[in-house]
Biopython code that builds the backbone (N, CA, C, O; Angstrom):
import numpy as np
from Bio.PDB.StructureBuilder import StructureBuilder

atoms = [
    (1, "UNK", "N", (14.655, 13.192, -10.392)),
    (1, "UNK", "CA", (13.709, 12.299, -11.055)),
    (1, "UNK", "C", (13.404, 12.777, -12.468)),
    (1, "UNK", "O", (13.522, 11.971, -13.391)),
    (2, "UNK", "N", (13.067, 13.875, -12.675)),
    (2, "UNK", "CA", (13.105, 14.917, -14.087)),
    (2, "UNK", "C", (14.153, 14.291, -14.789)),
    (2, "UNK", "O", (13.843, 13.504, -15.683)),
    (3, "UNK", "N", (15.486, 14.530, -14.509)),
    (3, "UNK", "CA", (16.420, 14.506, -15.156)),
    (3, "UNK", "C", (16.445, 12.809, -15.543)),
    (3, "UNK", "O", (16.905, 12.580, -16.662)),
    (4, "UNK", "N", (16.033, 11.682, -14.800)),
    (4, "UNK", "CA", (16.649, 10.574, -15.255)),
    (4, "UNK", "C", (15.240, 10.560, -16.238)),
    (4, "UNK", "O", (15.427, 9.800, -17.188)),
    (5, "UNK", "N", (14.234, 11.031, -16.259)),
    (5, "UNK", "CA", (12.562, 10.412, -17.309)),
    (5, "UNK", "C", (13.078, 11.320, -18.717)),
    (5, "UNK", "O", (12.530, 11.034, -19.782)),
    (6, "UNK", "N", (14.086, 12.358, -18.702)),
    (6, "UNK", "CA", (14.028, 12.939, -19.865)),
    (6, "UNK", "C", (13.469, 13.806, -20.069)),
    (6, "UNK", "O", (13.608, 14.432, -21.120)),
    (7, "UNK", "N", (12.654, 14.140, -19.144)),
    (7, "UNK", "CA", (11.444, 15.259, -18.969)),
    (7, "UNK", "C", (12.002, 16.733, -18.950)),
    (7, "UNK", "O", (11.221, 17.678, -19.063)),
    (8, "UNK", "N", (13.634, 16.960, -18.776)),
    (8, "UNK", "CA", (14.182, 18.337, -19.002)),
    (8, "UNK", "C", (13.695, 19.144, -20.083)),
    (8, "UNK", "O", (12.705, 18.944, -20.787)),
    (9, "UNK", "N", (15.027, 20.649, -20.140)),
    (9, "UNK", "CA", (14.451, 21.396, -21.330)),
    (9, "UNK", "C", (14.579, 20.474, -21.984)),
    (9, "UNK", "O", (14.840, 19.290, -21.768)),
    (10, "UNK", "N", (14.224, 21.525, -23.502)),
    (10, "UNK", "CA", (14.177, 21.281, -24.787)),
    (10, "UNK", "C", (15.961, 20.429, -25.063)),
    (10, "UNK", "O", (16.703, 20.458, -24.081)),
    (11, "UNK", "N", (16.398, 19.872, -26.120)),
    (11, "UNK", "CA", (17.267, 20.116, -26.047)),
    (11, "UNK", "C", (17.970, 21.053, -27.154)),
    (11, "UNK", "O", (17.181, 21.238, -28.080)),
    (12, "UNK", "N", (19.172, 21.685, -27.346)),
    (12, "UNK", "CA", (19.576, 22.832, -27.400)),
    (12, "UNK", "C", (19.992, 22.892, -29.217)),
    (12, "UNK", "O", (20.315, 23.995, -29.657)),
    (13, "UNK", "N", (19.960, 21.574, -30.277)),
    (13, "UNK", "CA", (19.828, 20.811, -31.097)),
    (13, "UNK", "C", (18.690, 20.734, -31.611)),
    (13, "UNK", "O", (18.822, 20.707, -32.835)),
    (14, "UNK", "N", (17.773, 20.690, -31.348)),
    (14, "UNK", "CA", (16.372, 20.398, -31.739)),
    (14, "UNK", "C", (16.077, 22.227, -31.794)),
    (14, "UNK", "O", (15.123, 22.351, -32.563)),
    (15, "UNK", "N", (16.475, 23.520, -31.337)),
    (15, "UNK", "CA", (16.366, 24.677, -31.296)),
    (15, "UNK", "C", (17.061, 25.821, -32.527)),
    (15, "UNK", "O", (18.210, 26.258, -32.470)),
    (16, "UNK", "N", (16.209, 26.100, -33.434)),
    (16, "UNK", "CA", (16.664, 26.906, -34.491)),
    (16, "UNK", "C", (16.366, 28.387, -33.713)),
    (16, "UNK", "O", (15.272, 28.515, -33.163)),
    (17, "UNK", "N", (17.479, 29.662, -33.663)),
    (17, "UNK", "CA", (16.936, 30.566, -33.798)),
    (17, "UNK", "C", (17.419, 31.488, -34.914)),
    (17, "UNK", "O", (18.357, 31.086, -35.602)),
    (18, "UNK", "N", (16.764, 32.936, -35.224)),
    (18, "UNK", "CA", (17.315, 33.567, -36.105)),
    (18, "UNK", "C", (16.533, 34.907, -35.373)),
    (18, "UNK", "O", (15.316, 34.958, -35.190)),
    (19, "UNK", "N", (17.571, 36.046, -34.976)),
    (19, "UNK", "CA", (16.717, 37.102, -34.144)),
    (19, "UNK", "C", (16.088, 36.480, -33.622)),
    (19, "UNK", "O", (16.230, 35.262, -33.522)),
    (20, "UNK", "N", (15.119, 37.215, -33.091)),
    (20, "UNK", "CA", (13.796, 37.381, -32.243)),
    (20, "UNK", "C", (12.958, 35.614, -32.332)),
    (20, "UNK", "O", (12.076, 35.183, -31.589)),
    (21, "UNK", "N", (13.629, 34.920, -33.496)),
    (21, "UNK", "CA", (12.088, 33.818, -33.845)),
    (21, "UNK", "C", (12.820, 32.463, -33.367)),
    (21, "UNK", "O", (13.973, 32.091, -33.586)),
    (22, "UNK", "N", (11.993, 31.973, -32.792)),
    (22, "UNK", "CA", (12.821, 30.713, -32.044)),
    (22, "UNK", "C", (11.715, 29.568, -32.965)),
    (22, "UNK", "O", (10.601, 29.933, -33.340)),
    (23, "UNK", "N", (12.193, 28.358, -33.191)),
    (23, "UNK", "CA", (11.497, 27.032, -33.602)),
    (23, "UNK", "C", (12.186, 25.916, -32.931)),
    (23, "UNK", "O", (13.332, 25.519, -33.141)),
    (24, "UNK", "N", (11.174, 25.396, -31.953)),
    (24, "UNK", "CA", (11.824, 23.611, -31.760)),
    (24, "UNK", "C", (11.255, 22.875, -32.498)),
    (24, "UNK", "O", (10.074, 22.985, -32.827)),
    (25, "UNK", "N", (12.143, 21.894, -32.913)),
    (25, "UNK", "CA", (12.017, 20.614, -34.582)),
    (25, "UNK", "C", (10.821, 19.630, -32.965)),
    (25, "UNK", "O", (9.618, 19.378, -33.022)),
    (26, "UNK", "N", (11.693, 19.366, -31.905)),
    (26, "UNK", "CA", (10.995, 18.511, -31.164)),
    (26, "UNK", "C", (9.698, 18.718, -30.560)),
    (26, "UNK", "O", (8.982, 17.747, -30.315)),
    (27, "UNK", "N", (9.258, 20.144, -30.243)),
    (27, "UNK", "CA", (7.759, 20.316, -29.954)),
    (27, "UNK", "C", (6.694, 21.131, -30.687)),
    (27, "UNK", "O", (5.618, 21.643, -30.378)),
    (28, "UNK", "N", (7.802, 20.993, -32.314)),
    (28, "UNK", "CA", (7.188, 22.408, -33.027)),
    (28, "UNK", "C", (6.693, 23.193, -32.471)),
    (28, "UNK", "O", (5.503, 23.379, -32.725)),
    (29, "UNK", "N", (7.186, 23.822, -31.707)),
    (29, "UNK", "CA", (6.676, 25.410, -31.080)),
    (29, "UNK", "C", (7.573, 26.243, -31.894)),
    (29, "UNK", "O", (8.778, 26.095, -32.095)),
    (30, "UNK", "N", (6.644, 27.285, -32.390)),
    (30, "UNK", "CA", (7.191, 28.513, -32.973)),
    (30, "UNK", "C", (7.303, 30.086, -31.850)),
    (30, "UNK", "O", (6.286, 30.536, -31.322)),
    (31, "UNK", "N", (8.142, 30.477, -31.730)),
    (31, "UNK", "CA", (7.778, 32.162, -31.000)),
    (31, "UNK", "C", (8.619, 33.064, -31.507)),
    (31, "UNK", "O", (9.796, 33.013, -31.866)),
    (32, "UNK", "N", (7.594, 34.118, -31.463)),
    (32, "UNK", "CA", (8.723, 35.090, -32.112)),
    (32, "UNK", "C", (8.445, 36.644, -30.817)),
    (32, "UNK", "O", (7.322, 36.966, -30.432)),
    (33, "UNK", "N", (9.591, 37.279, -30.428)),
    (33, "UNK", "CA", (9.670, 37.430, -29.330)),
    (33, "UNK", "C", (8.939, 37.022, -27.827)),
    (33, "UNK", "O", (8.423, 37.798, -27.024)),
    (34, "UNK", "N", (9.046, 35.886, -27.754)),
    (34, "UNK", "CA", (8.602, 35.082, -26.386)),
    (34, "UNK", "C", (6.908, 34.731, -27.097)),
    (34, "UNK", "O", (6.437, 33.639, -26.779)),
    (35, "UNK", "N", (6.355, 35.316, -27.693)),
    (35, "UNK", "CA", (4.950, 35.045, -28.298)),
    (35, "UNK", "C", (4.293, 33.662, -29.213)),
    (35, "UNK", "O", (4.201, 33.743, -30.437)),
    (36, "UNK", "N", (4.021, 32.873, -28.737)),
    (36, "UNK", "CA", (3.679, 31.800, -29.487)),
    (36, "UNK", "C", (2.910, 31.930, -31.271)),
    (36, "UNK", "O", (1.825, 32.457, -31.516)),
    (37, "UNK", "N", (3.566, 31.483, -31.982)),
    (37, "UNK", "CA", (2.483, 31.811, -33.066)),
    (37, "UNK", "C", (2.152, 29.657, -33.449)),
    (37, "UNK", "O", (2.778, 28.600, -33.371)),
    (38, "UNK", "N", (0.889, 30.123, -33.818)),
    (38, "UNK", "CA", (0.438, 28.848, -34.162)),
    (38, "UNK", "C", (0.679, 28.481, -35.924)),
    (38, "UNK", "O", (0.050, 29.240, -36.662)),
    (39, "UNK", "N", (1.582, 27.327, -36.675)),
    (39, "UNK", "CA", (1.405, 27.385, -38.117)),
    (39, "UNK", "C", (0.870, 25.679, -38.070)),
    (39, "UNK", "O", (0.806, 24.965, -37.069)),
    (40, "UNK", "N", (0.533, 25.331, -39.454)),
    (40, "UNK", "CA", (0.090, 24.317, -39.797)),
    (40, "UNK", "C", (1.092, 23.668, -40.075)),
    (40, "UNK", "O", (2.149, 24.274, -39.901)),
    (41, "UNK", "N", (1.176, 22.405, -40.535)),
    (41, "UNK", "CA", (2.448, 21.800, -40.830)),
    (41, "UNK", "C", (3.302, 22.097, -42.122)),
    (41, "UNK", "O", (4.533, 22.082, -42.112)),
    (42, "UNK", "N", (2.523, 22.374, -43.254)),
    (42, "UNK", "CA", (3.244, 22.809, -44.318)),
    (42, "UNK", "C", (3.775, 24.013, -44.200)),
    (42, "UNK", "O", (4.664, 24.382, -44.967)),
    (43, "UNK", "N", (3.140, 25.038, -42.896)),
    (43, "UNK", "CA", (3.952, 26.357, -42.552)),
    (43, "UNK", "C", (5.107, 25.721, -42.151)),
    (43, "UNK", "O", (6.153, 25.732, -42.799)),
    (44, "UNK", "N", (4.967, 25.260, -41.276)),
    (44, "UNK", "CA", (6.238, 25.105, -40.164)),
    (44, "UNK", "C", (7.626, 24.248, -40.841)),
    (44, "UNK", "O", (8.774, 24.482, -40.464)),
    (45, "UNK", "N", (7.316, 23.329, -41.790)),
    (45, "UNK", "CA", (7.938, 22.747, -43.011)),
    (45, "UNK", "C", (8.865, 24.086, -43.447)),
    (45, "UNK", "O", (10.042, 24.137, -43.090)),
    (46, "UNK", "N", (8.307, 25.075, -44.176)),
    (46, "UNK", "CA", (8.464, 25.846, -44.679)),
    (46, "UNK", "C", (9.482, 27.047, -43.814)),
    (46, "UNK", "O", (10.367, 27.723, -44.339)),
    (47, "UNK", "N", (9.111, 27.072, -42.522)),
    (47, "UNK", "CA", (9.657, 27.887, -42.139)),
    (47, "UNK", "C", (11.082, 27.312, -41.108)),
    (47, "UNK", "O", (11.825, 28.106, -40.531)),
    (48, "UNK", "N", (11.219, 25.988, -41.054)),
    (48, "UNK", "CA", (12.163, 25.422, -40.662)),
    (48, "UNK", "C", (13.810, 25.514, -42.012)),
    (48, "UNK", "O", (15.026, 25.616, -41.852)),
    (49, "UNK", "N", (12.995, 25.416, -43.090)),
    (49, "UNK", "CA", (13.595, 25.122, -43.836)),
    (49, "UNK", "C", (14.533, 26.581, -44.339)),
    (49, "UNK", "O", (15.635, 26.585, -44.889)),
    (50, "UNK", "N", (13.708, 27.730, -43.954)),
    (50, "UNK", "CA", (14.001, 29.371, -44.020)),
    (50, "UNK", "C", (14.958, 29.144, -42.795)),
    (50, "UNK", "O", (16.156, 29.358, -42.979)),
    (51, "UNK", "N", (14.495, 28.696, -41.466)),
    (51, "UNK", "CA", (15.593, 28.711, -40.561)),
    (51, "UNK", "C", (17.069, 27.881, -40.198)),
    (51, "UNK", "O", (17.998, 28.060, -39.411)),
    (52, "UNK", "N", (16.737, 26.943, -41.173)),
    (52, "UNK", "CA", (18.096, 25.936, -41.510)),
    (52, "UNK", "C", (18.969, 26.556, -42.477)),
    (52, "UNK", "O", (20.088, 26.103, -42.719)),
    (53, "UNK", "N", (18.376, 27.819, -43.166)),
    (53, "UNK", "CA", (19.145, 28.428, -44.240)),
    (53, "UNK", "C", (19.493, 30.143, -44.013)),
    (53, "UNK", "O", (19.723, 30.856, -44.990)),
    (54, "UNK", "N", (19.495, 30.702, -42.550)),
    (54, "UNK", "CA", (19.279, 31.740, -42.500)),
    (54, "UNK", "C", (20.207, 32.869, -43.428)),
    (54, "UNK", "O", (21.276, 32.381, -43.794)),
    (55, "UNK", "N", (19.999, 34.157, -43.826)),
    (55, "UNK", "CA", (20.197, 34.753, -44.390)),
    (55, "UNK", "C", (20.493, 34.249, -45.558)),
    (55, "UNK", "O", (21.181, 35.108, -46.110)),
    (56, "UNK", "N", (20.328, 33.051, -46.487)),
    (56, "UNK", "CA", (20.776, 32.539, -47.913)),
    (56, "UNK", "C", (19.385, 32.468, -48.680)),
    (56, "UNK", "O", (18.341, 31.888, -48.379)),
    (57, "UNK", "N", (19.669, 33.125, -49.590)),
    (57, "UNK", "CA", (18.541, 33.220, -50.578)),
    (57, "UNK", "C", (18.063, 31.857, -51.573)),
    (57, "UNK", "O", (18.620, 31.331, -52.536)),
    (58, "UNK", "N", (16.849, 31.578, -50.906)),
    (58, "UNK", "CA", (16.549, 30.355, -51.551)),
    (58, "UNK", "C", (15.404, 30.466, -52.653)),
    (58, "UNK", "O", (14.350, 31.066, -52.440)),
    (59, "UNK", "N", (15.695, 29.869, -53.777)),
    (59, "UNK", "CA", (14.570, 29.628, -55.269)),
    (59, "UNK", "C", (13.510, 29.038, -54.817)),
    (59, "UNK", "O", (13.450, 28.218, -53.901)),
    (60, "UNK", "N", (12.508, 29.535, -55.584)),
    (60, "UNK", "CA", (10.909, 28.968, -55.796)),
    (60, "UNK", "C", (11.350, 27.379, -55.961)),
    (60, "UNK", "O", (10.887, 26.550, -55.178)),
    (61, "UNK", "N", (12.235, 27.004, -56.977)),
    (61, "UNK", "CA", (12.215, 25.593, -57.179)),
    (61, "UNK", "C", (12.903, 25.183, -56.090)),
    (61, "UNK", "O", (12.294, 24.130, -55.904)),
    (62, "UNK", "N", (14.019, 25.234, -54.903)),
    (62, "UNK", "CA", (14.292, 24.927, -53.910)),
    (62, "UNK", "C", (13.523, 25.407, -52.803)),
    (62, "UNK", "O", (14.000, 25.045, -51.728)),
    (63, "UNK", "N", (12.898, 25.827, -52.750)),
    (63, "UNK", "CA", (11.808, 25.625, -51.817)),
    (63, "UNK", "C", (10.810, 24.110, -52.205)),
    (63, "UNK", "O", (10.586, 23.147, -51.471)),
    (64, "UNK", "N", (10.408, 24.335, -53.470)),
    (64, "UNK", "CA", (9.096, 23.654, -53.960)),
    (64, "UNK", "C", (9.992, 22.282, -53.015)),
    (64, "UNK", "O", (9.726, 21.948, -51.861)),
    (65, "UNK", "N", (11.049, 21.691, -53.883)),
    (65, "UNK", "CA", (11.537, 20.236, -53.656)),
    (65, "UNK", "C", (11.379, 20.307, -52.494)),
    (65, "UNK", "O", (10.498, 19.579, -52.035)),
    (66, "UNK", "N", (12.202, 21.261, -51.466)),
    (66, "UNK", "CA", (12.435, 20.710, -50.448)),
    (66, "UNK", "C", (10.854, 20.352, -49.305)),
    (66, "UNK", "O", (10.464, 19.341, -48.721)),
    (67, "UNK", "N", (10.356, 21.683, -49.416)),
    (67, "UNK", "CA", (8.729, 21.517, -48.638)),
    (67, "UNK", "C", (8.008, 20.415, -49.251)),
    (67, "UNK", "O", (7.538, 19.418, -48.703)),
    (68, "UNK", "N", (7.994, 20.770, -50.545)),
    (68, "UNK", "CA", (7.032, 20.068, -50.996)),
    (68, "UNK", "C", (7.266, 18.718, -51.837)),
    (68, "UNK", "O", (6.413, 18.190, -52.550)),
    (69, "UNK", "N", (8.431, 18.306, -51.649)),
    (69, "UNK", "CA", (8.921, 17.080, -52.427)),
    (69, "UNK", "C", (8.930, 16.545, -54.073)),
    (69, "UNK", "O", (9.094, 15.465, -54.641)),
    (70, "UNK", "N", (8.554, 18.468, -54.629)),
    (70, "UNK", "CA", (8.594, 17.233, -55.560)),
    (70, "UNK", "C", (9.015, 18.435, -57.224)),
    (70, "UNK", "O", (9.253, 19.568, -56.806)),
    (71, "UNK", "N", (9.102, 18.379, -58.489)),
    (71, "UNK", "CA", (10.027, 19.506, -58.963)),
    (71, "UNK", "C", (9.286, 20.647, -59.671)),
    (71, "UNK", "O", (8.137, 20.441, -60.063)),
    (72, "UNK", "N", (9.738, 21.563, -59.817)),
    (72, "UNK", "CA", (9.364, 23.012, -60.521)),
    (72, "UNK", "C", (8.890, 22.514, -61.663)),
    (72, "UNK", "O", (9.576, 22.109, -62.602)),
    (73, "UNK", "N", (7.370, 22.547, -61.577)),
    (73, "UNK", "CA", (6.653, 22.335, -62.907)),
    (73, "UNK", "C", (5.737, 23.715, -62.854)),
    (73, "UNK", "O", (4.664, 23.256, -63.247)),
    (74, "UNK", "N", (5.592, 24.565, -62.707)),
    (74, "UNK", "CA", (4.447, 25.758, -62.442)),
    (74, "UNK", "C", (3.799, 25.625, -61.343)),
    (74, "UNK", "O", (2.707, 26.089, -61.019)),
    (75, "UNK", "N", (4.628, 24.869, -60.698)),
    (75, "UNK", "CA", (3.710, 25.266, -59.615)),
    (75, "UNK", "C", (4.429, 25.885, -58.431)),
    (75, "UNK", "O", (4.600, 25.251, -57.390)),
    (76, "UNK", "N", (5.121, 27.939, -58.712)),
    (76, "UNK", "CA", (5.704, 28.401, -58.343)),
    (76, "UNK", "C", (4.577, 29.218, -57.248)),
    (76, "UNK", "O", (4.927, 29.646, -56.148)),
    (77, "UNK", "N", (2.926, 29.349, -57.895)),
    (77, "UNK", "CA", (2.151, 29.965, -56.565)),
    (77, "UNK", "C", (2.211, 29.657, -55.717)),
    (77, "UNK", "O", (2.572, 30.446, -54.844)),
    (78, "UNK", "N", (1.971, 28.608, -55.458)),
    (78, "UNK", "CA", (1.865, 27.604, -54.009)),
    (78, "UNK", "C", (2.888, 28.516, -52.965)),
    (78, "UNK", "O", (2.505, 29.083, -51.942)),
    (79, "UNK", "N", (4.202, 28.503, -53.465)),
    (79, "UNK", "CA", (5.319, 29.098, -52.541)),
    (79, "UNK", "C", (4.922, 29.985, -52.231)),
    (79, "UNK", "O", (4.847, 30.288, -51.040)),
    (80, "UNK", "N", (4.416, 30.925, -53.444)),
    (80, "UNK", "CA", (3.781, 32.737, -53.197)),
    (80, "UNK", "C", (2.881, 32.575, -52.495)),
    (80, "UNK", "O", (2.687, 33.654, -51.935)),
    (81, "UNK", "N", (2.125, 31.801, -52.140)),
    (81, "UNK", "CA", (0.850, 31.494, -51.232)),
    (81, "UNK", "C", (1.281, 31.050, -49.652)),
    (81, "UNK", "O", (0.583, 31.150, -48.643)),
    (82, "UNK", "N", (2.337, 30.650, -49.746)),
    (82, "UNK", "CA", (2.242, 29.786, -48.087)),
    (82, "UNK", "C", (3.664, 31.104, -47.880)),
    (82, "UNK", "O", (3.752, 31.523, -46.726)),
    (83, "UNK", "N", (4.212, 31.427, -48.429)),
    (83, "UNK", "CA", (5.475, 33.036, -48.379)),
    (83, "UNK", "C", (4.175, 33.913, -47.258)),
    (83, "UNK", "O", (4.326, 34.423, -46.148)),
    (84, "UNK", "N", (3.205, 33.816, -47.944)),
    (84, "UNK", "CA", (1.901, 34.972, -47.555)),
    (84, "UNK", "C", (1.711, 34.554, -46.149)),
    (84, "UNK", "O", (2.131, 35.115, -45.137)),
    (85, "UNK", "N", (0.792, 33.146, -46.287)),
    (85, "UNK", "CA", (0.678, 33.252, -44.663)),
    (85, "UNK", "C", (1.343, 33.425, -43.942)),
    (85, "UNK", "O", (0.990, 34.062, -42.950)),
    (86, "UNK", "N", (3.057, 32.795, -44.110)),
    (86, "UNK", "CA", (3.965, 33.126, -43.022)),
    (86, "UNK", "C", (3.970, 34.176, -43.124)),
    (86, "UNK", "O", (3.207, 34.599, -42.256)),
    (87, "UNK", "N", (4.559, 35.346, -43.931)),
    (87, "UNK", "CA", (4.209, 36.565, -43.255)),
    (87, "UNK", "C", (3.723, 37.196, -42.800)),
    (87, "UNK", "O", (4.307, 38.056, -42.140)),
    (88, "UNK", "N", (1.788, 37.122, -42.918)),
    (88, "UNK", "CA", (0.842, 37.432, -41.665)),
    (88, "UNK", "C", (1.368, 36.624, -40.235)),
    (88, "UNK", "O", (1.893, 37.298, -39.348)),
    (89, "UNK", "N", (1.256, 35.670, -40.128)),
    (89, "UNK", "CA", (2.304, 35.210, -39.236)),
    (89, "UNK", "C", (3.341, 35.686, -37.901)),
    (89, "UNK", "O", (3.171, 36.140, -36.770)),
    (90, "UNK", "N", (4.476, 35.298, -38.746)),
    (90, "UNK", "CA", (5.674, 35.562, -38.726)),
    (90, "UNK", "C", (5.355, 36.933, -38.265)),
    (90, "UNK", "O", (4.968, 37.226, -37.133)),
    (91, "UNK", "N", (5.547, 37.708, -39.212)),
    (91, "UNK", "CA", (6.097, 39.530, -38.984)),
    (91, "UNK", "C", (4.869, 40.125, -38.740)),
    (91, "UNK", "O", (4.867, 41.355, -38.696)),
    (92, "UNK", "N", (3.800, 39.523, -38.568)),
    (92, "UNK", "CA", (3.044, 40.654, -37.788)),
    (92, "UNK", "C", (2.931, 41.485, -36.599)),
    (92, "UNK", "O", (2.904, 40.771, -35.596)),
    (93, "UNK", "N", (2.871, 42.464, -36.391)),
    (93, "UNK", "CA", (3.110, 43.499, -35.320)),
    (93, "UNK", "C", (4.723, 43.564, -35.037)),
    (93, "UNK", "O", (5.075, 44.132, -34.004)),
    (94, "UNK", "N", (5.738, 43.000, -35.920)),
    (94, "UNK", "CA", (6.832, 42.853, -36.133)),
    (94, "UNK", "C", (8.037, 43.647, -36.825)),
    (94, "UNK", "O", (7.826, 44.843, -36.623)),
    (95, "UNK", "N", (8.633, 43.558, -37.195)),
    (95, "UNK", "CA", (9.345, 44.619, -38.302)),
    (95, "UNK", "C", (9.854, 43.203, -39.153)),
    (95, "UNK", "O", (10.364, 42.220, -38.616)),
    (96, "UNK", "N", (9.565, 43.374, -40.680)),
    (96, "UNK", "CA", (9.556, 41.778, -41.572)),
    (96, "UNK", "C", (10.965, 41.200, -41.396)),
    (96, "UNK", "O", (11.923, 41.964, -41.279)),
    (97, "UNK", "N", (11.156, 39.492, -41.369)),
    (97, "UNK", "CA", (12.002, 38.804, -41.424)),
    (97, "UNK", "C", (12.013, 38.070, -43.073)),
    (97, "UNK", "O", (12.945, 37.488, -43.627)),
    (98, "UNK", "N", (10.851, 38.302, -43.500)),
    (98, "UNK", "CA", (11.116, 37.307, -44.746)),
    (98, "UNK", "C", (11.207, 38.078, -45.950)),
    (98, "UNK", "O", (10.124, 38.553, -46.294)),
    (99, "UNK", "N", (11.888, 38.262, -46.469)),
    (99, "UNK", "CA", (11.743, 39.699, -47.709)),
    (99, "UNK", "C", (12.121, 38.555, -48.885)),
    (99, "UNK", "O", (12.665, 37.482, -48.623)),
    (100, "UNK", "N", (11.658, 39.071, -50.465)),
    (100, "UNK", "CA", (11.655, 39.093, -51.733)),
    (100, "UNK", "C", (12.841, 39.211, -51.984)),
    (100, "UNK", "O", (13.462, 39.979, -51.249)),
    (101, "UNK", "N", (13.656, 38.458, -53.176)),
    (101, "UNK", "CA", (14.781, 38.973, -53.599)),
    (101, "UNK", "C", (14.407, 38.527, -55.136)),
    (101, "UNK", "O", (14.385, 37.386, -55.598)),
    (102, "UNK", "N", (14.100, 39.858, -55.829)),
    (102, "UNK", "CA", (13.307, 40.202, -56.967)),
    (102, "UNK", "C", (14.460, 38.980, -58.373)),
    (102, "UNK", "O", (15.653, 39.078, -58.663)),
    (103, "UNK", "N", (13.651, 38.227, -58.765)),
    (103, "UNK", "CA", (14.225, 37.124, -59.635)),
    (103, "UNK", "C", (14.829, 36.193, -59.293)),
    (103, "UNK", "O", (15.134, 35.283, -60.062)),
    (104, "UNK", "N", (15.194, 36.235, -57.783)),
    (104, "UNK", "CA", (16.084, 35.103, -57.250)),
    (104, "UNK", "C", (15.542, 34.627, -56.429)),
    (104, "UNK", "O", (16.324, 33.783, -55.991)),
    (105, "UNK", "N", (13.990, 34.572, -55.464)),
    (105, "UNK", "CA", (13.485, 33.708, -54.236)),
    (105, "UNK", "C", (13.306, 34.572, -53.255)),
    (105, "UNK", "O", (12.839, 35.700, -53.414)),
    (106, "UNK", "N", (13.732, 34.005, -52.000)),
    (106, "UNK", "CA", (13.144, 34.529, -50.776)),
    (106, "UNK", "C", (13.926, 34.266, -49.665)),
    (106, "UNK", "O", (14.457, 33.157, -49.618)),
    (107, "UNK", "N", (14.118, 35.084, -48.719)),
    (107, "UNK", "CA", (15.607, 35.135, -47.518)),
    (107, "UNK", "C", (15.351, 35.223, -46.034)),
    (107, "UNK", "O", (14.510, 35.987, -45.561)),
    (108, "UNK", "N", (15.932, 34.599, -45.481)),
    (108, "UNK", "CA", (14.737, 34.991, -44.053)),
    (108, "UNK", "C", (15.792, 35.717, -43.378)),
    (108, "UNK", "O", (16.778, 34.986, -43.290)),
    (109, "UNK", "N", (16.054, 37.249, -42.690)),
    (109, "UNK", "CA", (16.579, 37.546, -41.950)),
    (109, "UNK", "C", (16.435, 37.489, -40.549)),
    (109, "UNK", "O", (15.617, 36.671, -40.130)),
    (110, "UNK", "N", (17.185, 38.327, -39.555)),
    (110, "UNK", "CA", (16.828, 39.078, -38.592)),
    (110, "UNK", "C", (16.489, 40.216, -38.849)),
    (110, "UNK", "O", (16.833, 40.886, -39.823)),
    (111, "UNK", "N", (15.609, 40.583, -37.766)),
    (111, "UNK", "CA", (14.680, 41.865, -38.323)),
    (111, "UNK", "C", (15.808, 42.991, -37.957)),
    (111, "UNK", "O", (16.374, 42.917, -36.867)),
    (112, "UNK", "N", (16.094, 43.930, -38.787)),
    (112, "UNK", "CA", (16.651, 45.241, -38.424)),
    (112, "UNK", "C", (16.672, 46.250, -37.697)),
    (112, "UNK", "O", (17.481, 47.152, -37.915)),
]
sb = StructureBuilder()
sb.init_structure("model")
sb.init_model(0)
sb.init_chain("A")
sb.init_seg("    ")
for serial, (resi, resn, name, xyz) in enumerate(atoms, 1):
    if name == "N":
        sb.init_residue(resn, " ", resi, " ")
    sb.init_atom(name, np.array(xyz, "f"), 0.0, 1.0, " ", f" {name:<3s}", serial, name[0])
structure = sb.get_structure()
């Protein structure tokens, strides 16, 4: 009966992982080793978009467009600001996934 309502897992498509951090697009649930973390939507925006790109170093201005729709006019804090919460986040009690790449943006690994 499950199986014909659709009511199964997740499906396996809708599931980004990278190491330890799992995201479903379909129930936005975030976890990072089995642990639920709770983000807001412009987090989870943000951090989908780190997990659609894993290990590739992405620009302040490709971030801005893509999260935030719209182009690199100075408004490069914002990124440095929502970079922040995910990393309280994200890598707390963790070993970090999201590191700096000094003049070029920001990279999301697996943790080491």
């Amino acid at each position: 009966l499950l199986r014909r309502s659709g009511a199964t897992e997740p499906k396996p498509d809708s599931m980004l992982t990278v190491g330890d951090l799992t995201l479903d697009e379909n129930s936005r649930e975030v976890r990072r080793a089995g642990e639920e973390i709770h983000l807001t939507t412009t987090e989870f925006e943000l951090l989908r978009y780190f997990m659609r790109n894993p290990t590739r170093v992405l620009s302040k201005a490709q971030i801005l467009d893509r999260v935030w729709n719209y182009d690199f006019r100075g408004q490069a804090n914002v990124v440095e600001l929502y970079i922040s919460y995910l990393r309280k986040k994200i890598d707390r009690g963790h070993k970090p996934m999201i590191h700096t790449m000094r003049g070029a943006g920001y990279v999301l690994k697996p943790a080491e």
